[in-house]
C-alpha positions as protocol buffer text, in pm:
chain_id: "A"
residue {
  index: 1
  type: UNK
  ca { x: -256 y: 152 z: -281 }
}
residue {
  index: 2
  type: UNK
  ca { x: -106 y: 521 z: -285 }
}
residue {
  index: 3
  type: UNK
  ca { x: -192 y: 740 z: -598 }
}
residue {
  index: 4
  type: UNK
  ca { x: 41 y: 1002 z: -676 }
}
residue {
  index: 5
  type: UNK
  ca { x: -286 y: 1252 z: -760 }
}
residue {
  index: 6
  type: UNK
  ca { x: -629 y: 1262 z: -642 }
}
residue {
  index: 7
  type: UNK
  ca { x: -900 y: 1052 z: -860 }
}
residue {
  index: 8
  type: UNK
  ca { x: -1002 y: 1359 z: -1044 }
}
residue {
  index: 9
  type: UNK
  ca { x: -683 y: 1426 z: -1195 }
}
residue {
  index: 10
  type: UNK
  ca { x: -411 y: 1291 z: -1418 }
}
residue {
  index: 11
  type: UNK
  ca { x: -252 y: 962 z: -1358 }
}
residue {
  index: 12
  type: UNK
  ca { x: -473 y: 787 z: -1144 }
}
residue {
  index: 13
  type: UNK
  ca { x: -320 y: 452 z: -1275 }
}
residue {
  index: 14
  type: UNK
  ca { x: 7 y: 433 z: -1074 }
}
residue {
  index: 15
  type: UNK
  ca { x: 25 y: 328 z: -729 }
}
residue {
  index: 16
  type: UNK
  ca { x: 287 y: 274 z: -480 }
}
residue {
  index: 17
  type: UNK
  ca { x: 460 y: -21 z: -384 }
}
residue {
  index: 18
  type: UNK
  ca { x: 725 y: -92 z: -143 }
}
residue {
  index: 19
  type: UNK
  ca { x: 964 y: -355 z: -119 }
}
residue {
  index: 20
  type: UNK
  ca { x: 1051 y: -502 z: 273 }
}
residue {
  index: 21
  type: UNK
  ca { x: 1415 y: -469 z: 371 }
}
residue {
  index: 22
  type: UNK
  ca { x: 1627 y: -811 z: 376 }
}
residue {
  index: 23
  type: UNK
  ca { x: 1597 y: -877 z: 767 }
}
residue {
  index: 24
  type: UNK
  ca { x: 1206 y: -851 z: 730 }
}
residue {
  index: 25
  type: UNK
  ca { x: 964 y: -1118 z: 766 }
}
residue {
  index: 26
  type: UNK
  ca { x: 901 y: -1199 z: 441 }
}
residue {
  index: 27
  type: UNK
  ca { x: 1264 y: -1059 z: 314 }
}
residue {
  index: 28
  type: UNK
  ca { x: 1263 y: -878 z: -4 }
}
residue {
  index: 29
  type: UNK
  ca { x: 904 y: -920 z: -116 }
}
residue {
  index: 30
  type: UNK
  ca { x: 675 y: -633 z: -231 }
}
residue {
  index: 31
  type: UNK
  ca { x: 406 y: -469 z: -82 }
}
residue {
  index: 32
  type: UNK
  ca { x: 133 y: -174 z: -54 }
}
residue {
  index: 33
  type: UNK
  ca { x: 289 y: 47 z: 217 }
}
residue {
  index: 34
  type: UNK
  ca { x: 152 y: 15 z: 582 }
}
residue {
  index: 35
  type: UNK
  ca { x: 148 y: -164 z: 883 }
}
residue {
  index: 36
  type: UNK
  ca { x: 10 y: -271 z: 1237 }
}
residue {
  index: 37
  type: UNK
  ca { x: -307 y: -63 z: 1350 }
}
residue {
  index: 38
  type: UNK
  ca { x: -207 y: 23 z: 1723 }
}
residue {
  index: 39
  type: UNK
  ca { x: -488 y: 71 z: 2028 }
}
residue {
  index: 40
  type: UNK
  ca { x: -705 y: 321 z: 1975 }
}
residue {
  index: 41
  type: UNK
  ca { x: -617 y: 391 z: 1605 }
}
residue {
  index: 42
  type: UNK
  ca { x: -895 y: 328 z: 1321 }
}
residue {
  index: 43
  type: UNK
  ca { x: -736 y: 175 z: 994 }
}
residue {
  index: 44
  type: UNK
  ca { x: -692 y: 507 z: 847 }
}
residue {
  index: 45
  type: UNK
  ca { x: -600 y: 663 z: 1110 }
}
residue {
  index: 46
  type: UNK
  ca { x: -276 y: 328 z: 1099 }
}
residue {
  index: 47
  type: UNK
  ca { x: -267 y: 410 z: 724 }
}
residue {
  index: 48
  type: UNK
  ca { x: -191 y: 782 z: 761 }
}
residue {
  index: 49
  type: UNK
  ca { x: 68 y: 712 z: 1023 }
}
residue {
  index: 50
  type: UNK
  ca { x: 268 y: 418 z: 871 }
}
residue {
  index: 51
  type: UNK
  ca { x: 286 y: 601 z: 583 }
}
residue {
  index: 52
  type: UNK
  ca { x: 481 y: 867 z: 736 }
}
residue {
  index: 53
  type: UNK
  ca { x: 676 y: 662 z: 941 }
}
residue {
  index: 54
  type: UNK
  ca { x: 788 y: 455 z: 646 }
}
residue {
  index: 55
  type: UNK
  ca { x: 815 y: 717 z: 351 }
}
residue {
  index: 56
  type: UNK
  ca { x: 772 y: 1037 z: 546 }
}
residue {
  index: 57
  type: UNK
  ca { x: 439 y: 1106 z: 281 }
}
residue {
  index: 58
  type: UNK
  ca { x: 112 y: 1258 z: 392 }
}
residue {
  index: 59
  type: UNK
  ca { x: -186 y: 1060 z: 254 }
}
residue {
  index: 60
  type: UNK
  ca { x: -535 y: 1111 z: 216 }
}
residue {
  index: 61
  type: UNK
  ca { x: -731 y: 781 z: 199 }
}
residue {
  index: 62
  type: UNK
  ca { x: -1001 y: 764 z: -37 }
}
residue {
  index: 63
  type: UNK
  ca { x: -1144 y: 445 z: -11 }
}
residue {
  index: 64
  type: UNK
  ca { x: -1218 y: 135 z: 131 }
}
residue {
  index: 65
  type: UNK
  ca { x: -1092 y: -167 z: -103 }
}
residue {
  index: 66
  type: UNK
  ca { x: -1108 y: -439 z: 62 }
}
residue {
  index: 67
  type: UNK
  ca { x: -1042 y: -646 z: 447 }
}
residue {
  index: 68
  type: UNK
  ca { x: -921 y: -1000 z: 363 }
}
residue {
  index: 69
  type: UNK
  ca { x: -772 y: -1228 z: 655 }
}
residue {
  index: 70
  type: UNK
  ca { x: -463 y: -1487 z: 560 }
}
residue {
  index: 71
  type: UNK
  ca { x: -270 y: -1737 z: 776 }
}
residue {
  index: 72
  type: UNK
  ca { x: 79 y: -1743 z: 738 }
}
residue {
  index: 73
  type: UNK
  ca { x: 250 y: -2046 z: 971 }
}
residue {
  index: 74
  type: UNK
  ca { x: 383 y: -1763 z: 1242 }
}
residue {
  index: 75
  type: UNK
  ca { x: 84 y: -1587 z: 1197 }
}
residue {
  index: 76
  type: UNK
  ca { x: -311 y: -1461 z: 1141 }
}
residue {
  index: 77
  type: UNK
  ca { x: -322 y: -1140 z: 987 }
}
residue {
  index: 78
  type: UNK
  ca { x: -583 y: -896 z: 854 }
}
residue {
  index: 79
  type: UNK
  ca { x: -515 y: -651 z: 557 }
}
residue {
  index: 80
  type: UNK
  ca { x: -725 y: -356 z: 558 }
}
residue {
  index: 81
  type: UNK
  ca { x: -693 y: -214 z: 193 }
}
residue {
  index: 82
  type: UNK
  ca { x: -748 y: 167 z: 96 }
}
residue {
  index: 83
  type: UNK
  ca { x: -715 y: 316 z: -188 }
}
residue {
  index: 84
  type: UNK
  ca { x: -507 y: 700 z: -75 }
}
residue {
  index: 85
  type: UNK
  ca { x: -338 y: 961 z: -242 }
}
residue {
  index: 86
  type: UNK
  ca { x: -45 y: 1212 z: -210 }
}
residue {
  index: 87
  type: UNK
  ca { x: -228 y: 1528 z: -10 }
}
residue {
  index: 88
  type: UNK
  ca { x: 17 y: 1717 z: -204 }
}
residue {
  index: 89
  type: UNK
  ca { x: 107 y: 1593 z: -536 }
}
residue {
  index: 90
  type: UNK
  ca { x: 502 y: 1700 z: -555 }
}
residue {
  index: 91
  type: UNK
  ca { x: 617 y: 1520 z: -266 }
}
residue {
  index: 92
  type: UNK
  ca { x: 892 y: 1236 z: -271 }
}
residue {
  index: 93
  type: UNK
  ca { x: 921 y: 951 z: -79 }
}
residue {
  index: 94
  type: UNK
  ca { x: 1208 y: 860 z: 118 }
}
residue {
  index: 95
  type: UNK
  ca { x: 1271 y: 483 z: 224 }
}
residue {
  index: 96
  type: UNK
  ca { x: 1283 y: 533 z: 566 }
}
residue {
  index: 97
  type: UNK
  ca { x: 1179 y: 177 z: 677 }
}
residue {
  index: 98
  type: UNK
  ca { x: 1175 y: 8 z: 333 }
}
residue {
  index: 99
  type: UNK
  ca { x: 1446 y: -147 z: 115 }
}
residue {
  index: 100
  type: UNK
  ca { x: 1310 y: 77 z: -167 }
}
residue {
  index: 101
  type: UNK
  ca { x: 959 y: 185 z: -396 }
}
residue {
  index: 102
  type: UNK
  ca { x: 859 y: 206 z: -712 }
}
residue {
  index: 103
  type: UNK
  ca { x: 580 y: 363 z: -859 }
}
residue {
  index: 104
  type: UNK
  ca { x: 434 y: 140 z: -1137 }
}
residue {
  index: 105
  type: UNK
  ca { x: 103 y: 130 z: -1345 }
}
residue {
  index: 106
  type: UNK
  ca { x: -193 y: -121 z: -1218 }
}
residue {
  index: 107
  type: UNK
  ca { x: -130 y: -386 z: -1475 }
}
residue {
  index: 108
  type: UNK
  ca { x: 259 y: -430 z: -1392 }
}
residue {
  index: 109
  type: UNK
  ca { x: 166 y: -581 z: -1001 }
}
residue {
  index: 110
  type: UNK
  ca { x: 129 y: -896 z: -1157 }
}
residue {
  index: 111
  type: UNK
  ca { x: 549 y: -918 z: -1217 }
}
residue {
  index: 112
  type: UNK
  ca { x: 628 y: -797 z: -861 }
}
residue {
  index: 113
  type: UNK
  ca { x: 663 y: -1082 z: -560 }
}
residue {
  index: 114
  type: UNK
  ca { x: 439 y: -990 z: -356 }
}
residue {
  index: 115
  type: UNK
  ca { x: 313 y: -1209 z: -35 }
}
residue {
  index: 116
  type: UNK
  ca { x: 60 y: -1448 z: -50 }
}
residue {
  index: 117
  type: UNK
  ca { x: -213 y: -1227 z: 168 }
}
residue {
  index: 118
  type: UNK
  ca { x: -180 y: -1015 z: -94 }
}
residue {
  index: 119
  type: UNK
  ca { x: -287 y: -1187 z: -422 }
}
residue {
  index: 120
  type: UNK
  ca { x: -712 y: -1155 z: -343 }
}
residue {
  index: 121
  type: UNK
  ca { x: -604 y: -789 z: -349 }
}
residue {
  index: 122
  type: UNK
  ca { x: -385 y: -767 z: -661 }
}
residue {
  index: 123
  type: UNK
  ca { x: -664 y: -946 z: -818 }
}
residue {
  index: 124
  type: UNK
  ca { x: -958 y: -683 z: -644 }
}
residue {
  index: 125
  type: UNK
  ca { x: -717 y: -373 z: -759 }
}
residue {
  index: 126
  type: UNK
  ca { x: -688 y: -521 z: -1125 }
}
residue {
  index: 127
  type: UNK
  ca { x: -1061 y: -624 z: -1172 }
}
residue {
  index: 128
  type: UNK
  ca { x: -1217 y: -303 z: -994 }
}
residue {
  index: 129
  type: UNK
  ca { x: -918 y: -3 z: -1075 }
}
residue {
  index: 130
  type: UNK
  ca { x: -996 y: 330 z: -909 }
}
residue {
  index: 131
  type: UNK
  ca { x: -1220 y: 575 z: -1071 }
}
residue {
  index: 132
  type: UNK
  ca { x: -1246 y: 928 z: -1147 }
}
């Protein structure tokens, strides 16, 4: 999940979420912003870039939250999770390959529809928050 600030200053309790456009896989859920790791590329490295590519943001990832594997019936995937924030605080996303974000404390992800890969995650973020 993307914080707007880095851990040592204010708001460290909203993150960024994403929601996929209609033709997606998936159509219409929510999700933390990323994507497909190409050759060559480490998962930060995939973070960094999907981020841009998506919301045009730069990122700095902070750290590691958790890898957690989930079979869908078209599919095996594997989430690697990151906690990242804004390299510069004032920027604004734009939705260039999402239907739209939101920026929302920790404790609302429980009313958002996310997929089912995600819920060991929701569950990681909300029992183990970021620090300072």
């Amino acid at each position: 999940p993307i914080q707007p600030f880095p851990p040592n200053q204010t708001n460290t309790t909203n993150i960024l979420i994403t929601q996929r456009k209609p033709d997606a896989k998936l159509p219409n859920y929510w999700e933390f912003p990323g994507g497909k790791i190409n050759d060559n590329e480490t998962p930060t490295q995939a973070l960094i870039r999907e981020i841009k590519e998506e919301l045009n943001l730069n990122i700095t990832p902070t750290s590691a939250i958790a890898v957690i594997q989930h079979t869908y019936d078209y599919a095996t995937i594997q989430l690697n999770a990151y906690y990242a924030h804004l390299t510069t605080p004032n920027q604004t996303p734009q939705n260039l390959d999402v239907q739209q974000h939101l920026w929302i404390p920790l404790t609302d992800l429980p009313n958002f529809k996310f997929p089912p890969a995600n819920k060991t995650l929701i569950e990681r973020i909300l029992n183990a928050p970021p620090t300072p």
